[in-house]
mmCIF file as gemmi writes it, N, C-alpha and C atoms, coordinates in Angstrom:
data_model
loop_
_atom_site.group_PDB
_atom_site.id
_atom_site.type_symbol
_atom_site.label_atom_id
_atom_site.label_alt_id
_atom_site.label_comp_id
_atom_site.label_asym_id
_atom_site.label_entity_id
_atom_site.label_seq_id
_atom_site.pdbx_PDB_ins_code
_atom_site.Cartn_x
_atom_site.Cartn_y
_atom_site.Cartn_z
_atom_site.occupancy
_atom_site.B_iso_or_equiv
_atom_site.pdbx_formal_charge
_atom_site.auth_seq_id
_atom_site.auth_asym_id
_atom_site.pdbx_PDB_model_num
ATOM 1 N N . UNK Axp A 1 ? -79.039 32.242 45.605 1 0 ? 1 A 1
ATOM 2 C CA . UNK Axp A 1 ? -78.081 31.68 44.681 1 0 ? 1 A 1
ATOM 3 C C . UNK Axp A 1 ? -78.408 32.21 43.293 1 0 ? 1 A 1
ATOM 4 N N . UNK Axp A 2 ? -77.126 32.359 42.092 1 0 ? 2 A 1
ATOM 5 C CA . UNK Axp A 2 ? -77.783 32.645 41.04 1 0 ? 2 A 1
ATOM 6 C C . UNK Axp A 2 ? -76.375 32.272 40.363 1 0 ? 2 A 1
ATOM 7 N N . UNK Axp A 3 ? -77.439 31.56 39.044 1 0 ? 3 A 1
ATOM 8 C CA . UNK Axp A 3 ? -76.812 31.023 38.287 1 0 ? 3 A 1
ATOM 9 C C . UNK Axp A 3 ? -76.561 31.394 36.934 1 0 ? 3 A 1
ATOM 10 N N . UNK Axp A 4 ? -76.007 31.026 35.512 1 0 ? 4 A 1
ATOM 11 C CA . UNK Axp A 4 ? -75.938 31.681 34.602 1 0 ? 4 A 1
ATOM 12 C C . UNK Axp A 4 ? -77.674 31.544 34.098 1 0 ? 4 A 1
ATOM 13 N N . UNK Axp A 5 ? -78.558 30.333 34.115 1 0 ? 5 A 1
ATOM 14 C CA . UNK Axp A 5 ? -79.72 30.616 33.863 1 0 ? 5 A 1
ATOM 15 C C . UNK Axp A 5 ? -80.815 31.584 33.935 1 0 ? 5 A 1
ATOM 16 N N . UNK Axp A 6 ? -80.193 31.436 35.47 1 0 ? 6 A 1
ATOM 17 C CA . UNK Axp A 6 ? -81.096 32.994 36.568 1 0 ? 6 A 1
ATOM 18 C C . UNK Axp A 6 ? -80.872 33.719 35.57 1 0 ? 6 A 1
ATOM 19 N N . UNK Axp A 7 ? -79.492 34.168 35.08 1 0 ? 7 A 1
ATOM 20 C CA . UNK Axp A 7 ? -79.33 35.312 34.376 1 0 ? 7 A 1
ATOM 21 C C . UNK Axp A 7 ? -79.678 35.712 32.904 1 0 ? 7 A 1
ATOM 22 N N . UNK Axp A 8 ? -79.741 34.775 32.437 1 0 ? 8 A 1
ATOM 23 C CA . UNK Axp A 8 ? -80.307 34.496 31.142 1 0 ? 8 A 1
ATOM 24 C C . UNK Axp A 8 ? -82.278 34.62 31.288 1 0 ? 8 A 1
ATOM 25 N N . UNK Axp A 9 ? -82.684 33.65 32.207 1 0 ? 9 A 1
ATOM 26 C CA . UNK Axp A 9 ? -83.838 33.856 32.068 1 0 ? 9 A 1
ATOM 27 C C . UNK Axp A 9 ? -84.593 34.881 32.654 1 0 ? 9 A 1
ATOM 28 N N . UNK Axp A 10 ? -84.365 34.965 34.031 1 0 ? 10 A 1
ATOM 29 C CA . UNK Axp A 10 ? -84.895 36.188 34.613 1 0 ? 10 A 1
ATOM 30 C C . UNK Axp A 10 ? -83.674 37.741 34.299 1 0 ? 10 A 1
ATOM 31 N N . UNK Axp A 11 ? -82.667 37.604 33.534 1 0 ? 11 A 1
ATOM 32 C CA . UNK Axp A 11 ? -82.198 39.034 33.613 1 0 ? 11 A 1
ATOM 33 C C . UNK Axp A 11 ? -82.561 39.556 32.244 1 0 ? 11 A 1
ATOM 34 N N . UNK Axp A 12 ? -81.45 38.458 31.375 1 0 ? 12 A 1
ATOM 35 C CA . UNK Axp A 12 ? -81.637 39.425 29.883 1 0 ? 12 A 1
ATOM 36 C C . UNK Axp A 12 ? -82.373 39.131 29.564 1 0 ? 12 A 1
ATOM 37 N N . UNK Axp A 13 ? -83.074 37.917 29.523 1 0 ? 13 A 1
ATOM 38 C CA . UNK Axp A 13 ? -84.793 37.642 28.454 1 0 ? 13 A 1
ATOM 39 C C . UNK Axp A 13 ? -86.119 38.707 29.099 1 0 ? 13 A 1
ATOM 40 N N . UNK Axp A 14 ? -85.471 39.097 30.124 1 0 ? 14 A 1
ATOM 41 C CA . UNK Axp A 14 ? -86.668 40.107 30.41 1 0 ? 14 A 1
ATOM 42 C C . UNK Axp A 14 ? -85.902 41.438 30.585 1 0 ? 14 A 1
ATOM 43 N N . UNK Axp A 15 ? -84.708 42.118 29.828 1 0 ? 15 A 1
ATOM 44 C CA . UNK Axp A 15 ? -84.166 43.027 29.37 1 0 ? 15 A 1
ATOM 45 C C . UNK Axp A 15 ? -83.325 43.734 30.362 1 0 ? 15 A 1
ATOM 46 N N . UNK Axp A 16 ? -83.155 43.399 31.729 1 0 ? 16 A 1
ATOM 47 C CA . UNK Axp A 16 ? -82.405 43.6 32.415 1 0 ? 16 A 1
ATOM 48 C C . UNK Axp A 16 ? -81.095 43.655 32.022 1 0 ? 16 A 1
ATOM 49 N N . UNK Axp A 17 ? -80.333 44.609 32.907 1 0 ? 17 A 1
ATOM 50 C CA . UNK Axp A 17 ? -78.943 45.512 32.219 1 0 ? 17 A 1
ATOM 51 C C . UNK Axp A 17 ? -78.226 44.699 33.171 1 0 ? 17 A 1
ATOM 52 N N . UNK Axp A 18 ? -76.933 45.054 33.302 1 0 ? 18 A 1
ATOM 53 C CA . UNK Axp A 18 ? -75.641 44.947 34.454 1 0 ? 18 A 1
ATOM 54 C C . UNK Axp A 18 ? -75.651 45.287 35.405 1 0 ? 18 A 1
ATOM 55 N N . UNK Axp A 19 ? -77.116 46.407 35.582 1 0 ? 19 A 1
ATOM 56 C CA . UNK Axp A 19 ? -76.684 47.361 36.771 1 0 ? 19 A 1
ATOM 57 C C . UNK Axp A 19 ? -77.823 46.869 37.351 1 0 ? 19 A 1
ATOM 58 N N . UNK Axp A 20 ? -78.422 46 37.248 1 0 ? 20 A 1
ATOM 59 C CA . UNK Axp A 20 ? -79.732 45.218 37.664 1 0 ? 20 A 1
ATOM 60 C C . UNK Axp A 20 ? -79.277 44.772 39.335 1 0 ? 20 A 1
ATOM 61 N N . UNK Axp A 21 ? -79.718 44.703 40.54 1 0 ? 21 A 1
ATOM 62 C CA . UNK Axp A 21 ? -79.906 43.902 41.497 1 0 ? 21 A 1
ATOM 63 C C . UNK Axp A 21 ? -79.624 42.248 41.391 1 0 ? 21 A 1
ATOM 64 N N . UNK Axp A 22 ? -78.517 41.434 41.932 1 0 ? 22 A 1
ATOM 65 C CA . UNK Axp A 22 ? -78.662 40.057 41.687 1 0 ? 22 A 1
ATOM 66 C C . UNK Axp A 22 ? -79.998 39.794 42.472 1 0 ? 22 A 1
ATOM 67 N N . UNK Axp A 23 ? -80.239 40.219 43.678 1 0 ? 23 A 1
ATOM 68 C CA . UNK Axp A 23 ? -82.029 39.912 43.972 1 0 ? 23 A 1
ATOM 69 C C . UNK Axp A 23 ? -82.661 39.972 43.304 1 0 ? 23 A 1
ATOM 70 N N . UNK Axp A 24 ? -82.734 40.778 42.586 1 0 ? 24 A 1
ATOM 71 C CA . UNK Axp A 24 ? -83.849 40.531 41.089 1 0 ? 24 A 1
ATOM 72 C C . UNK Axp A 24 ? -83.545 39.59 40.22 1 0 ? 24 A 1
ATOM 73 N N . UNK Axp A 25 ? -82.616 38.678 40.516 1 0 ? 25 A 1
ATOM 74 C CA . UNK Axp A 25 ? -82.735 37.593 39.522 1 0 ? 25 A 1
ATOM 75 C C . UNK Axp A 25 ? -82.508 36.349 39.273 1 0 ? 25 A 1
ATOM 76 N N . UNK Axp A 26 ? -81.73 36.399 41.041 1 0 ? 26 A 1
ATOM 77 C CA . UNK Axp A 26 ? -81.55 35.022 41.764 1 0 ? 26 A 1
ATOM 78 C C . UNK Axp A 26 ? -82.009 34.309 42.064 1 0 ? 26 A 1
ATOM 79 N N . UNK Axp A 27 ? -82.053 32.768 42.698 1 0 ? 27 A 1
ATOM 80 C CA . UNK Axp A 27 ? -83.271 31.936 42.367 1 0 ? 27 A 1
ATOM 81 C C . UNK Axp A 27 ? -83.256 32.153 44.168 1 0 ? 27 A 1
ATOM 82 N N . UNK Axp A 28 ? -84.763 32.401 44.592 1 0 ? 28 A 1
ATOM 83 C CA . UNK Axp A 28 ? -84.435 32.716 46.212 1 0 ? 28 A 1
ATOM 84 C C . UNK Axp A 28 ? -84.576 31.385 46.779 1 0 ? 28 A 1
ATOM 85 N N . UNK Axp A 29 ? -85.365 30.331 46.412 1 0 ? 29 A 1
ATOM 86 C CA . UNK Axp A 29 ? -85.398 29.275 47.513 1 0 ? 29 A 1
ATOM 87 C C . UNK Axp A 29 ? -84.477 28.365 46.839 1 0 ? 29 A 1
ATOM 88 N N . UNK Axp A 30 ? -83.209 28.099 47.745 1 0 ? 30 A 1
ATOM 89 C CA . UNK Axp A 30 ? -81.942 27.507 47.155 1 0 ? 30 A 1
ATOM 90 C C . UNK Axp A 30 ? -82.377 26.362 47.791 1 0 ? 30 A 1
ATOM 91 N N . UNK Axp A 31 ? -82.073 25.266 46.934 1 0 ? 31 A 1
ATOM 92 C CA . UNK Axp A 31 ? -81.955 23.444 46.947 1 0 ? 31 A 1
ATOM 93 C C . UNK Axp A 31 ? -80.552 23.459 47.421 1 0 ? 31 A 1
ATOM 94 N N . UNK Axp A 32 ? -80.531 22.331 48.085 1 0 ? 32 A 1
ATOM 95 C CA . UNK Axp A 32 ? -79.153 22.01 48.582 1 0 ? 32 A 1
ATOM 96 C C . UNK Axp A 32 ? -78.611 20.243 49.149 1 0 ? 32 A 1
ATOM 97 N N . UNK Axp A 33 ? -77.861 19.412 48.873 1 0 ? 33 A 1
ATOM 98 C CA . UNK Axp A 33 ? -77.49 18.715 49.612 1 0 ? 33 A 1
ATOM 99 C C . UNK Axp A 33 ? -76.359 18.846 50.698 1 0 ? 33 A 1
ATOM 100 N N . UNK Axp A 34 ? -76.118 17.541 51.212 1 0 ? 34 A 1
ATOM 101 C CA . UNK Axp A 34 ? -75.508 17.62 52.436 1 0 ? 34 A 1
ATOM 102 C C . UNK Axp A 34 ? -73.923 16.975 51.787 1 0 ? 34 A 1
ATOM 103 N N . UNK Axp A 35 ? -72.561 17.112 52.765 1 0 ? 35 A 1
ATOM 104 C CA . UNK Axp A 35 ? -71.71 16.525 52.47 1 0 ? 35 A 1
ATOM 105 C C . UNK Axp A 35 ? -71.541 14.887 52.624 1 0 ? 35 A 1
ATOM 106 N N . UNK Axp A 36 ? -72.376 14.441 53.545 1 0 ? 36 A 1
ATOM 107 C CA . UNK Axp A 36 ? -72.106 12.9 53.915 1 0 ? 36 A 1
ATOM 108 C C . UNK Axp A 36 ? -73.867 12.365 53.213 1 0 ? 36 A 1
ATOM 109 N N . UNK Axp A 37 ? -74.198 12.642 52.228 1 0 ? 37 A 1
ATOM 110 C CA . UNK Axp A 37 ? -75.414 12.192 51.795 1 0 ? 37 A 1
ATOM 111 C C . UNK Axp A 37 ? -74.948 11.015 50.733 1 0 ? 37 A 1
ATOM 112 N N . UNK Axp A 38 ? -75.685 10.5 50.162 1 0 ? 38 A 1
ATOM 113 C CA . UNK Axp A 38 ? -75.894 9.389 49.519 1 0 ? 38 A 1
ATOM 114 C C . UNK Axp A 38 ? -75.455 9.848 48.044 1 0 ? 38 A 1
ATOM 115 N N . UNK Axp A 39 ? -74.388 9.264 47.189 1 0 ? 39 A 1
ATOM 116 C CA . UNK Axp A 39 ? -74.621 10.207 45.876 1 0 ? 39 A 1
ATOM 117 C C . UNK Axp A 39 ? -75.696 10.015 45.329 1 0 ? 39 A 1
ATOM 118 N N . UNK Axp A 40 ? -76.2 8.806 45.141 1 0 ? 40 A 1
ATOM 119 C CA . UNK Axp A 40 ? -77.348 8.175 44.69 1 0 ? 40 A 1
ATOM 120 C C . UNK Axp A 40 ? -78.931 8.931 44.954 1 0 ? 40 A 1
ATOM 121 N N . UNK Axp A 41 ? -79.027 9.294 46.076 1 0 ? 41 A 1
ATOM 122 C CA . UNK Axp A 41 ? -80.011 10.219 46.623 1 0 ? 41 A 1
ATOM 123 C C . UNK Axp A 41 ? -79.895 11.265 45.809 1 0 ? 41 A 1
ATOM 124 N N . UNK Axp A 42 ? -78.694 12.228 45.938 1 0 ? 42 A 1
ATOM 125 C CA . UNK Axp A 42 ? -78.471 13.163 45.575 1 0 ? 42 A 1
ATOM 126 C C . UNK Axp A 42 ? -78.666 13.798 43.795 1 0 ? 42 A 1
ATOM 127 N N . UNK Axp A 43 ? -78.665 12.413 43.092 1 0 ? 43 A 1
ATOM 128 C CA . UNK Axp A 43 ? -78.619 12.446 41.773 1 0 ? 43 A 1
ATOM 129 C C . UNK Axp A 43 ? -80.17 12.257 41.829 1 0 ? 43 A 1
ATOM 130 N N . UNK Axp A 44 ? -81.256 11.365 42.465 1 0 ? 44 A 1
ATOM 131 C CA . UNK Axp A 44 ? -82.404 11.216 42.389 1 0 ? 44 A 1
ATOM 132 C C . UNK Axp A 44 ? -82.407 12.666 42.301 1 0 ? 44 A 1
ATOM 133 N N . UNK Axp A 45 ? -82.172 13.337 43.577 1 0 ? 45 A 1
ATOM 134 C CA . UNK Axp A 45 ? -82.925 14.641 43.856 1 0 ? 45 A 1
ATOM 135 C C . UNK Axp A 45 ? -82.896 15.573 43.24 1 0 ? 45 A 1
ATOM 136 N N . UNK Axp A 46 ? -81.317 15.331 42.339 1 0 ? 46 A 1
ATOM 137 C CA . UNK Axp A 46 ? -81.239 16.545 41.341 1 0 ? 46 A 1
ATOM 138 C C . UNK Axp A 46 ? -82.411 16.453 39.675 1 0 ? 46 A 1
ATOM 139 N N . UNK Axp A 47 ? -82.441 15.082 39.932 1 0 ? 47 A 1
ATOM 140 C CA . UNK Axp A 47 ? -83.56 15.215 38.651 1 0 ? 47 A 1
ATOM 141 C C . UNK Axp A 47 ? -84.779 15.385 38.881 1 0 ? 47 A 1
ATOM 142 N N . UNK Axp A 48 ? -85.541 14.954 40.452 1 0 ? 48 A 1
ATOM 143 C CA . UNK Axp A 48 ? -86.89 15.188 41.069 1 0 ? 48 A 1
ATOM 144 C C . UNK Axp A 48 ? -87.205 17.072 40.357 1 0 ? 48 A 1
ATOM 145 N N . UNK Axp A 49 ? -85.702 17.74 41.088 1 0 ? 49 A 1
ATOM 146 C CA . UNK Axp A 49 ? -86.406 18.977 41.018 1 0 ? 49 A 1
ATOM 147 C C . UNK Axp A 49 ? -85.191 19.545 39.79 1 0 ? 49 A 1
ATOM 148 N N . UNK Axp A 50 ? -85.249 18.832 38.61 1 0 ? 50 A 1
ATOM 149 C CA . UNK Axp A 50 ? -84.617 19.223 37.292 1 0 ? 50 A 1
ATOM 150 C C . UNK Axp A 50 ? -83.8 20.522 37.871 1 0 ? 50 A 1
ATOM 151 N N . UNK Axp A 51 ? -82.42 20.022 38.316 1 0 ? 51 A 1
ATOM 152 C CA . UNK Axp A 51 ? -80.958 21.116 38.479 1 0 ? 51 A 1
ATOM 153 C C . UNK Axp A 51 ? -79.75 20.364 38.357 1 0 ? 51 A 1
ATOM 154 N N . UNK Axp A 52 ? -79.204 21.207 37.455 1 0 ? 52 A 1
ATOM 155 C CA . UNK Axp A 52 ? -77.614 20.472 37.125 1 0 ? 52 A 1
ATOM 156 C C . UNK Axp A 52 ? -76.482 20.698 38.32 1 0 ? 52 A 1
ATOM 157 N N . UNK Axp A 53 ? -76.525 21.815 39.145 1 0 ? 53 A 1
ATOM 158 C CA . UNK Axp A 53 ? -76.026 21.928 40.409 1 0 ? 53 A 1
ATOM 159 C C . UNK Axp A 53 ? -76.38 21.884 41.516 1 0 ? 53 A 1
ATOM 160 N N . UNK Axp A 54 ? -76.209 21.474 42.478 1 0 ? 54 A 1
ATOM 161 C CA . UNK Axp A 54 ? -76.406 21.545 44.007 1 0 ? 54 A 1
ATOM 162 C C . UNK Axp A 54 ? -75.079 22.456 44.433 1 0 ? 54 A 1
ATOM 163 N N . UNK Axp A 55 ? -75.455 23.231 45.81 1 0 ? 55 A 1
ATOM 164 C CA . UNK Axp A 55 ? -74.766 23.623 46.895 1 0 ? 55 A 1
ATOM 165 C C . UNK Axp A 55 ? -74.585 22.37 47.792 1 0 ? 55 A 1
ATOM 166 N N . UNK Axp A 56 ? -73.418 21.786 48.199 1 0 ? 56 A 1
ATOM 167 C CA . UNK Axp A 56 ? -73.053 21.098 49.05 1 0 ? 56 A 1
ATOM 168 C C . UNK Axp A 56 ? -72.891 21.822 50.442 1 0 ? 56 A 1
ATOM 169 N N . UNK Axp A 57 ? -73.609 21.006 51.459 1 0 ? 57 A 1
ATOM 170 C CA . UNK Axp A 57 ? -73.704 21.898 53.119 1 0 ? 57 A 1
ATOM 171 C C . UNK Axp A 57 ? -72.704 20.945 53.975 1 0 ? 57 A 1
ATOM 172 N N . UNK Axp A 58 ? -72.403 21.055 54.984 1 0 ? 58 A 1
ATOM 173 C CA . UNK Axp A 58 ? -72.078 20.598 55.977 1 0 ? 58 A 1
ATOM 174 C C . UNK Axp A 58 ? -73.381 20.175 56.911 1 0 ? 58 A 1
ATOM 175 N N . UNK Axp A 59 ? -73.068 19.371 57.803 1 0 ? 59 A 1
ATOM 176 C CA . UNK Axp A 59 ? -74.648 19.124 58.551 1 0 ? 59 A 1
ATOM 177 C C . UNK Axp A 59 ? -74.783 20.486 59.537 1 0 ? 59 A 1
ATOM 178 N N . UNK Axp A 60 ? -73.373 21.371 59.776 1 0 ? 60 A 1
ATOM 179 C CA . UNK Axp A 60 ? -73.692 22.466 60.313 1 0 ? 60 A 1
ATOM 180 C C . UNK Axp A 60 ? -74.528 23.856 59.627 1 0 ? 60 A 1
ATOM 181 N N . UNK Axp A 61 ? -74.645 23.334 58.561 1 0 ? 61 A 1
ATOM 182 C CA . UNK Axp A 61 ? -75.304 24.209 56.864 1 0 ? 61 A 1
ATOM 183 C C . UNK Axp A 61 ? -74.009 25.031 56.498 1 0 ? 61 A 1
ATOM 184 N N . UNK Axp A 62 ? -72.851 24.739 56.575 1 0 ? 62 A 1
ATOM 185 C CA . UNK Axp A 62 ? -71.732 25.823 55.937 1 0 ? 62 A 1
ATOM 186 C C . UNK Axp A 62 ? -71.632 25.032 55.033 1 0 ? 62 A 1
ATOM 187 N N . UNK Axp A 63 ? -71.199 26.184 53.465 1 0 ? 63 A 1
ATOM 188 C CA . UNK Axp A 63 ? -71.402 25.63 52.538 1 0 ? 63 A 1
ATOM 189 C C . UNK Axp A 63 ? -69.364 25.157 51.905 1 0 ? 63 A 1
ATOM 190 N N . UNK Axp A 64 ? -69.579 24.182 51.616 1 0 ? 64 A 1
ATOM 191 C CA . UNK Axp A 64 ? -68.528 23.259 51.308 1 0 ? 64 A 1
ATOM 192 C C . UNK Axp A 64 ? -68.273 22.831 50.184 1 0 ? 64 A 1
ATOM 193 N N . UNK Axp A 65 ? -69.169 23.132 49.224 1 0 ? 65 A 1
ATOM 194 C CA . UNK Axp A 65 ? -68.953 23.473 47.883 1 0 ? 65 A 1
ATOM 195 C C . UNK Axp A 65 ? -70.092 23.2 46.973 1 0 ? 65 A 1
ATOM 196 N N . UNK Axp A 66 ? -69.505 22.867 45.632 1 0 ? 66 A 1
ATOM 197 C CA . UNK Axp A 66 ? -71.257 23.058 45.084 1 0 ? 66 A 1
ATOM 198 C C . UNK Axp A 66 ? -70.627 21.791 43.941 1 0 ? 66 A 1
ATOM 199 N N . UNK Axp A 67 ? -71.88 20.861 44.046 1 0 ? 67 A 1
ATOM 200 C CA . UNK Axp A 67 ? -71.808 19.725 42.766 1 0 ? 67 A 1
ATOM 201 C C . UNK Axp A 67 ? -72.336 19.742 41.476 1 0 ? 67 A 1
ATOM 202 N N . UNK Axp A 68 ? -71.842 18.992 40.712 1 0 ? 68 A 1
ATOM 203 C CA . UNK Axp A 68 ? -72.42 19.493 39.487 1 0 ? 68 A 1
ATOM 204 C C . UNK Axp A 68 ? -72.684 18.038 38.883 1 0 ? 68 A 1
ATOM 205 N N . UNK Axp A 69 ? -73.906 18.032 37.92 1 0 ? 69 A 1
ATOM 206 C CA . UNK Axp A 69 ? -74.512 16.808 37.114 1 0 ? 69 A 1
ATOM 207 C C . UNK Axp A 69 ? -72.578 16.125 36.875 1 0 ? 69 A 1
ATOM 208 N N . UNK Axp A 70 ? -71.918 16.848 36.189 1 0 ? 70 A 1
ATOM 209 C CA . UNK Axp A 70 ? -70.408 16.126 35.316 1 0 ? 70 A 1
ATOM 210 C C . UNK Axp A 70 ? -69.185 16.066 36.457 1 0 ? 70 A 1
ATOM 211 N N . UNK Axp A 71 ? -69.82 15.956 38.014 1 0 ? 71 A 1
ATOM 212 C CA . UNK Axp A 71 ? -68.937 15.663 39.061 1 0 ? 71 A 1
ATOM 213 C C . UNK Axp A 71 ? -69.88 14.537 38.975 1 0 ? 71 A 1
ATOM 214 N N . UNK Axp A 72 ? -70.32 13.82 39.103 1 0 ? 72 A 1
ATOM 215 C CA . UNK Axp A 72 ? -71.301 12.675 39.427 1 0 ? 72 A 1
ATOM 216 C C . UNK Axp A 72 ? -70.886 11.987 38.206 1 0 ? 72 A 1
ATOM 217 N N . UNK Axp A 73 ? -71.012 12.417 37.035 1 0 ? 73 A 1
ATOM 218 C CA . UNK Axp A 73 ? -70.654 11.571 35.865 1 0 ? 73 A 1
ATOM 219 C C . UNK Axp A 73 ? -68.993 10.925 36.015 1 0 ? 73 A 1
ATOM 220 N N . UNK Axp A 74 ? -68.614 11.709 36.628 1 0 ? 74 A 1
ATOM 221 C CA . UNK Axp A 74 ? -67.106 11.651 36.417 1 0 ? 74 A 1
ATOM 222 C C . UNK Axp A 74 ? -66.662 10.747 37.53 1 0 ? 74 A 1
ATOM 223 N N . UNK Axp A 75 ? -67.573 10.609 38.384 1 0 ? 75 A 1
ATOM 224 C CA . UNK Axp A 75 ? -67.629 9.822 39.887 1 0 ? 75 A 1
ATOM 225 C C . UNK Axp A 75 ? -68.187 8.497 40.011 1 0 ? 75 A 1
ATOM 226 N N . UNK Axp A 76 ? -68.935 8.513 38.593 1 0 ? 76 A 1
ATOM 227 C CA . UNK Axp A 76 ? -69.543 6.546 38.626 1 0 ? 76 A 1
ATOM 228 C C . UNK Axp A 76 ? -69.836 6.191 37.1 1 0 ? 76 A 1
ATOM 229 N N . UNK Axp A 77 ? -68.55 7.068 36.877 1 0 ? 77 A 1
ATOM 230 C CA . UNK Axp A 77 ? -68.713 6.646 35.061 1 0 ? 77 A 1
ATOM 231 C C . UNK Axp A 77 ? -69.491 6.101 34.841 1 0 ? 77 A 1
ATOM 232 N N . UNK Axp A 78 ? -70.889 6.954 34.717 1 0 ? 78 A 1
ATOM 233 C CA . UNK Axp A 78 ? -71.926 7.27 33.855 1 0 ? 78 A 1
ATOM 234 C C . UNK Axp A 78 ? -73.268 6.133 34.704 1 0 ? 78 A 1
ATOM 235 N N . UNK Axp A 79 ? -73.039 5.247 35.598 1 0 ? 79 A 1
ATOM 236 C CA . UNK Axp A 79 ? -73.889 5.158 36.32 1 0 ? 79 A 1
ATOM 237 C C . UNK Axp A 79 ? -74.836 5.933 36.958 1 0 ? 79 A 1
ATOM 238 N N . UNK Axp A 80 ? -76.444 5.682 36.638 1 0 ? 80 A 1
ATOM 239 C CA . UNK Axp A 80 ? -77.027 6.777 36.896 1 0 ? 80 A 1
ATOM 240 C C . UNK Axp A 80 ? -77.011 8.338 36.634 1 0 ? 80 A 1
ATOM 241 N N . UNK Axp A 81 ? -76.184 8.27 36.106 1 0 ? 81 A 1
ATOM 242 C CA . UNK Axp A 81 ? -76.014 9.779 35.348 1 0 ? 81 A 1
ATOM 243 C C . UNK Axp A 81 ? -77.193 10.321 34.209 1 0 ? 81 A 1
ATOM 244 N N . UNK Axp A 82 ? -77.181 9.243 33.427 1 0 ? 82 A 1
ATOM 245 C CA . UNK Axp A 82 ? -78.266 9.591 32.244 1 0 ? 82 A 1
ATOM 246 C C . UNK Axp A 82 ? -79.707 9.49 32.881 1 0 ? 82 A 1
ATOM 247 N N . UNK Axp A 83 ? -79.831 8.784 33.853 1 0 ? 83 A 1
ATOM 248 C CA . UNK Axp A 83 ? -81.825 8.724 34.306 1 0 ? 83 A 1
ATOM 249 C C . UNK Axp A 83 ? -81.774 10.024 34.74 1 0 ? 83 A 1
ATOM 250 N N . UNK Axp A 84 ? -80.415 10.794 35.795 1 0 ? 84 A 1
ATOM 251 C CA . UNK Axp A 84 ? -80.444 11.647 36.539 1 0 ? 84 A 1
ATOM 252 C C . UNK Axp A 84 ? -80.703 12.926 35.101 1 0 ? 84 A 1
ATOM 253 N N . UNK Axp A 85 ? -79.756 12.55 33.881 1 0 ? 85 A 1
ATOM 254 C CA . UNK Axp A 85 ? -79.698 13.844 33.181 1 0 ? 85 A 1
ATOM 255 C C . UNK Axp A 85 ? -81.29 13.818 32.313 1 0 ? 85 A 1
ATOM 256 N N . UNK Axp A 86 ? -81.854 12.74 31.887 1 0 ? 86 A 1
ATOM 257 C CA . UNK Axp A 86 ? -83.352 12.61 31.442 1 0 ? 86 A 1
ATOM 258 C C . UNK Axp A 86 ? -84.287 13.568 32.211 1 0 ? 86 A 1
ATOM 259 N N . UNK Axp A 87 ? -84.094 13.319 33.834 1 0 ? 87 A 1
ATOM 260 C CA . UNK Axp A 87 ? -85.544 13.971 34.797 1 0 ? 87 A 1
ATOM 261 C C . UNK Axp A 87 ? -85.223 15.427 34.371 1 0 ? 87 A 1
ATOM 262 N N . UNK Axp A 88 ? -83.753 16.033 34.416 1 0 ? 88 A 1
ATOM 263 C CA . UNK Axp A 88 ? -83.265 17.493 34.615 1 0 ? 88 A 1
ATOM 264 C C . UNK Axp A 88 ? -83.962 17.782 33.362 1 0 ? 88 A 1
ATOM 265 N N . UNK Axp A 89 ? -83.748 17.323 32.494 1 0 ? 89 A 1
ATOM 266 C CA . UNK Axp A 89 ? -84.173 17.679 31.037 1 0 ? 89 A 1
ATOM 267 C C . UNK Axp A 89 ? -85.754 17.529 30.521 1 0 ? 89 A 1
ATOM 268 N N . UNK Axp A 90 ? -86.589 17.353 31.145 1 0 ? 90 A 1
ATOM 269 C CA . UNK Axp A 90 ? -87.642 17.351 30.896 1 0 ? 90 A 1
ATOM 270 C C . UNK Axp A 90 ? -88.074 18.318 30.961 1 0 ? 90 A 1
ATOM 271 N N . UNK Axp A 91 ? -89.179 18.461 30.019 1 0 ? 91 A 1
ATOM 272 C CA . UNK Axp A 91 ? -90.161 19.99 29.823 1 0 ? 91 A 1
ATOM 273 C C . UNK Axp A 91 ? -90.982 20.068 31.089 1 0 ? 91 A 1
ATOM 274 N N . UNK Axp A 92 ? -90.701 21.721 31.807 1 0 ? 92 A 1
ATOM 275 C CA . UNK Axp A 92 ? -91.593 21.433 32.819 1 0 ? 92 A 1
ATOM 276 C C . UNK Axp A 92 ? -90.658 21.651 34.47 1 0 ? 92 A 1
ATOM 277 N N . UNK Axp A 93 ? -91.32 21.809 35.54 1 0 ? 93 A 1
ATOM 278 C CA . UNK Axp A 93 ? -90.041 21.954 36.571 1 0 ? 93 A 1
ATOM 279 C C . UNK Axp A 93 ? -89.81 23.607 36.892 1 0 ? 93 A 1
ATOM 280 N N . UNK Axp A 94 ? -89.524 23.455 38.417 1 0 ? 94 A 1
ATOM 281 C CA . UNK Axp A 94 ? -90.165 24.708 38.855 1 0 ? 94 A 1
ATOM 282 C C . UNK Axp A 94 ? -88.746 26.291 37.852 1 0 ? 94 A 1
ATOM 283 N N . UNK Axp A 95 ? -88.071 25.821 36.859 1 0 ? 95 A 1
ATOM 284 C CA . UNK Axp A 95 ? -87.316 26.966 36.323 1 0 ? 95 A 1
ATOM 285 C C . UNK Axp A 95 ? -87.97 26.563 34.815 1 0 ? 95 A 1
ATOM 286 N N . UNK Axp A 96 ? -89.149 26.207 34.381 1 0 ? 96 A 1
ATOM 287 C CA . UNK Axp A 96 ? -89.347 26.328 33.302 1 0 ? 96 A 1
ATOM 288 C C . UNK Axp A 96 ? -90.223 27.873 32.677 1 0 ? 96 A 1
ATOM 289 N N . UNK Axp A 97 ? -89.397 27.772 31.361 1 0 ? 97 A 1
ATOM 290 C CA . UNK Axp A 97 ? -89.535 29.304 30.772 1 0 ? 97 A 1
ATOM 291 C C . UNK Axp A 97 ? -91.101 29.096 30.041 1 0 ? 97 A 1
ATOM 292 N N . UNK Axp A 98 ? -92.091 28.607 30.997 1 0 ? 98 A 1
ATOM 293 C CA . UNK Axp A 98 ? -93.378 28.669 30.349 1 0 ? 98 A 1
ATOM 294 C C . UNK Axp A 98 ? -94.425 30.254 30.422 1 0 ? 98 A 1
């Protein structure tokens, strides 16, 4: 998977062009939830491992679309949204630019 971060952090901050490989800059071990999961889970999990998107799977793993922190906001007006957007936002977490 790769995101505009991927691209920002691993492409241009380390001077990579256009003509770069997305393997070189994609995030390889993709996080993912399921379609019939818990939103509640799902918002835990997105702040456990600080990401504003998930890939949504099927329980067959086909992918069915992808969620985002402001689909959840928009889905329990603002319940749990902010603890979820606090964890994402913390310094630290396996995409930090340390």
């Amino acid at each position: 998977m790769i995101s505009d971060r991927d691209i920002a952090v691993r492409g241009v901050a380390l001077g990579r062009g256009p003509d770069s490989r997305v393997g070189d800059v994609m995030t390889a071990e993709v996080k993912y939830c399921y379609d019939d999961q818990d939103l509640d889970e799902v918002t835990a999990n997105m702040g456990e491992i600080q990401v504003r998107r998930l890939p949504v799977l099927s329980r067959e793993k086909r992918l069915v679309g992808i969620i985002a922190l402001g689909d959840i906001a928009q889905a329990q007006a603002g319940n749990g949204t902010g603890e979820a957007l606090s964890q994402i936002s913390r310094p630290g977490g396996q995409h930090a630019q340390l």
